[in-house]
C-alpha positions, 0 to 999 in steps of 0.5 A: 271152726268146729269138729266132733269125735266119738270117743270110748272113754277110759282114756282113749287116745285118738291123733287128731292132727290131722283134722286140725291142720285141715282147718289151719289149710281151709282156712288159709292161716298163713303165721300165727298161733292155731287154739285147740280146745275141748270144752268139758272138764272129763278131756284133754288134749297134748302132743305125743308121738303117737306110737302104740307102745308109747300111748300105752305107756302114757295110759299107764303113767296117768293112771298111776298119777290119778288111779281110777279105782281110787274113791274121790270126794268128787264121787260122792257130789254125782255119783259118776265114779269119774272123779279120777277124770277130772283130775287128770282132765286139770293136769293135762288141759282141755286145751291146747295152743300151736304155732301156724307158719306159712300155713302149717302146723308146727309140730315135731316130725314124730308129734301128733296133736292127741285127744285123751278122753279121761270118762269113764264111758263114750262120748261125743266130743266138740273139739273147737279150732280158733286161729290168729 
């Protein structure tokens, strides 16, 4: 199953969770591993208790990890200024896995499911659900 989320870019962290579990009850999964995935190379998706000060926090912690005003080789390859994204995009991953027990989620009472879009502009983005 499928979803889309428009997104700002610059590191826009947006709680998905509860789009996901959705499709985990839609689709009655009952036990088993529930796959999130974003297809691209400028994304990511993790866990993080989504809190305000701690989002800023962790937009903070990755542009220091991957500063956006650093010149990279990448750069100079399309001309996009978005080589800071996919750096960032290779450390967290696109993708995501949870565990499914009788029909939900297993997450932590303060773990959401986050998506990071890492571009430097808006997108829309395809975020793709897969259940065994």
């Amino acid at each position: 199953m499928k979803f889309k989320i428009s997104t700002k870019g610059n590191n826009d962290v947006i709680d998905i969770t509860g789009e996901v579990a959705g499709i985990v009850k839609k689709a009655g999964a009952k036990d088993g591993l529930c796959l999130i995935s974003c297809p691209g190379s400028t994304a990511g998706l993790t866990t993080l208790e989504y809190e305000p000060n701690l989002v800023e926090d962790f937009k903070e912690f990755l542009e220091k990890l991957a500063p956006s005003d650093k010149k990279y080789r990448h750069d100079k390859t399309w001309g996009e200024g978005n080589g800071f994204s996919h750096i960032r995009s290779a450390l967290i991953k696109p993708f995501l896995t949870v565990p499914v027990e009788n029909g939900d989620l297993m997450l932590g009472t303060w773990q959401q499911i986050i998506l990071i879009d890492f571009d430097g502009r808006p997108r829309e983005r395809t975020i793709i659900v897969k259940l065994r």
